[in-house]
Phi, psi and omega in degrees: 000124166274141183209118140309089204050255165275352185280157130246151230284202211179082175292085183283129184242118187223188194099117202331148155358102171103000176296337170120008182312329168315273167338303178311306192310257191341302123019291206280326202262338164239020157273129166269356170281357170302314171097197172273110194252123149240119176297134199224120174206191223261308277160040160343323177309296213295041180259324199104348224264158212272147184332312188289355181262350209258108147322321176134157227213130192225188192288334235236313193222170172217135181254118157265170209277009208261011185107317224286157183248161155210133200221152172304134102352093190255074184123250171297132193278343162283318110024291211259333207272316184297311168325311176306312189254018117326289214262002164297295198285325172285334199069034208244337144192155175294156115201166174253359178192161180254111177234128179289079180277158190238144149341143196302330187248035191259151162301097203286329194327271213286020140291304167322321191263343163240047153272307188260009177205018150281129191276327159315314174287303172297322170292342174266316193232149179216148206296086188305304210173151160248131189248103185264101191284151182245119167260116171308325143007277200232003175276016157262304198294338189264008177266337177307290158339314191244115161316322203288308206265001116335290189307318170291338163280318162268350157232068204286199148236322191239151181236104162283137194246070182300168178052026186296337186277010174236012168225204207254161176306339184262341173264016222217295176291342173272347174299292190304317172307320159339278178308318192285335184298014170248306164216106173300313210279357174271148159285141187229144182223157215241146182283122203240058144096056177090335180270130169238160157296168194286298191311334190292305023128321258199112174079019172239045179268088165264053190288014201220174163320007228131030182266182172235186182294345185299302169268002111000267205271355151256029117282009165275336181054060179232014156285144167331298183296350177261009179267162193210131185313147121281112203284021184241031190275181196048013178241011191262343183095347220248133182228121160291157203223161176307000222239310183205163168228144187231143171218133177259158180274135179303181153251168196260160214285000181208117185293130173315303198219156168330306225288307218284329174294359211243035209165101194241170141193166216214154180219181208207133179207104179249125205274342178266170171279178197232118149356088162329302168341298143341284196265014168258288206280013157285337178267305160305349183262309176321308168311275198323292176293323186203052207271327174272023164261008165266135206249238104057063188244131168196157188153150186253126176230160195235121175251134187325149158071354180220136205305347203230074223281158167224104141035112158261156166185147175198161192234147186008221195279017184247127178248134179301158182302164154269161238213084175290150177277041192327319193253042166295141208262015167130306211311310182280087209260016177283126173270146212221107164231131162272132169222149093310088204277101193255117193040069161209131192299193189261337171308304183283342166288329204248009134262025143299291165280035167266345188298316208308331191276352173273166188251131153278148207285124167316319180276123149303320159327308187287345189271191182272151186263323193305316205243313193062025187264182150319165165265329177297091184234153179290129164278148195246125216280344195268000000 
């Protein structure tokens, strides 16, 4: 088990009403390469599970023989994780990580938020990943249809794809085309009658200690399999430059649904570090003006002055400590930020993230007294 120091790691498991979380569940819970799970949802009964597995089983939890928990919602979801890491602490049960299932119609944003702003809770458990079954099936009409499964897509890490085996390859790929024109930046895998590797699941967070560029950069979802052309480069006037990079999620060449435009996102790749100064009041103007429409901010940075970079992630205005990167090994000084957005265009992200590219001025004479920026500053369209 990897653990970021005593925390544990924490699987927001989502997806609309009928996707297949159940399935998945069932699966995830008789793998022994899974390891000790406690499973945390609404509801415990509905999982199914078969008799000859069950350890023993009260109103409240079910212990199975394979170690794995499976627990209630009891008040509150802070509530049921401080119970855990109670009776963790006592030794009364094992487990090494947590996977959250959320309700079909549920909103992940406040699990997110009190994973990063309870306090008592953070310090004990920390956000591994969001994983969002997708049903190929029924996953257009219900994305035409549900906002909640638009929301849920966009803020996956990993996109699981159930039922692939019931529509046809040309209803499939436009399914995917889909998916990615909502968040390009999830990885997505396709399910083998409920089954995934374990490892997908697991460990995609770099929210931790000891990653690498590697994990780095698929949790940015900026690996070689997630880059994907724009066919619309060069035509926005925007040039990358040595200095920076901009990329936007295409849209697929005709929007589906109403639903789908309400959800943009933009990522940033500036190869110097960047000004503290800089990077505060860009986050801070950001926050301000339009913080609860960030559904997503993540991304690693490198700052004037500091021997080492480090790792963010935030959901509208609540952000995880930052993760310094100790053992980075120097060479690569690119700051990489991803955002995900809910009703802002693609324009206003991307003079958000153009603030990143200022500098302070050499001359004192030049600057903002206000600010201490450049005077040449982005006007922000928001």
């Amino acid at each position: 088990m990897e653990l970021d120091g005593q925390r544990v790691p924490v699987t927001l498991l989502t997806g609309f009403l009928g996707a297949g979380k159940t399935t998945l569940l069932n699966h995830l819970i008789r793998d022994p390469q899974a390891g000790r799970i406690a499973v945390v949802m609404n509801e415990f009964g509905d999982v199914g599970l078969d008799h000859d597995l069950i350890e023993e089983a009260t109103e409240e939890t079910v212990l199975l023989q394979s170690g794995c928990l499976c627990c209630a919602i009891l008040g509150d979801l802070a509530k049921t994780l401080g119970g855990l890491i109670e009776n963790r602490s006592a030794g009364t049960i094992q487990f090494d990580r947590v996977v959250i299932e959320t309700s079909g119609i549920a909103d992940p944003d406040p699990i997110v938020h009190t994973l990063a702003s309870d306090f008592q809770i953070a310090q004990a458990f920390r956000l591994d990943g969001v994983v969002t079954l997708a049903d190929a099936a029924t996953g257009m009409k219900t994305l035409d249809q549900q906002f909640e499964a638009i929301h849920q897509v966009a803020m996956a890490d990993v996109l699981i794809l159930s039922k692939t085996d019931l529509v046809e390859p040309f209803d499939l790929s436009r399914f995917e085309n889909r998916l990615e024109g909502i968040n390009a930046s999830a990885r997505r895998i396709r399910a083998d009658h409920g089954r995934i590797p374990v490892g997908a699941l697991f460990g995609l967070s770099a929210m931790r200690e000891g990653v690498t560029t590697s994990d780095v950069d698929k949790w940015l979802g900026m690996t070689p399999e997630l880059a994907k052309p724009d066919p619309l480069a060069g035509l926005s006037g925007f040039a990358a430059t040595p200095a920076a990079s901009m990329t936007f999620n295409p849209s697929a060449p005709a929007r589906h649904a109403h639903h789908d435009h309400r959800i943009n996102s933009a990522s940033i790749e500036v190869t110097e570090p960047i000004p503290a100064n800089v990077f505060d009041f860009w986050l801070d103007t950001l926050i301000a003006l339009k913080g609860p429409n960030i559904l997503r901010m993540k991304g690693i940075l490198h700052v004037e002055g500091l021997q080492y970079p480090f790792v963010f992630h935030g959901v509208q205005h609540i952000f995880d400590a930052p993760v310094p990167l100790k053992n980075w090994s120097g060479a690569d000084t690119t700051s990489r930020v991803v955002i995900i957005a809910r009703d802002m265009p693609e324009a206003d992200l991307k003079a958000s993230l153009d603030m990143l590219l200022m500098r302070p001025a050499e001359s004192t004479a030049s600057k903002d007294l206000a600010s201490g920026m450049m005077v040449e500053t982005i006007d922000m369209p928001f």
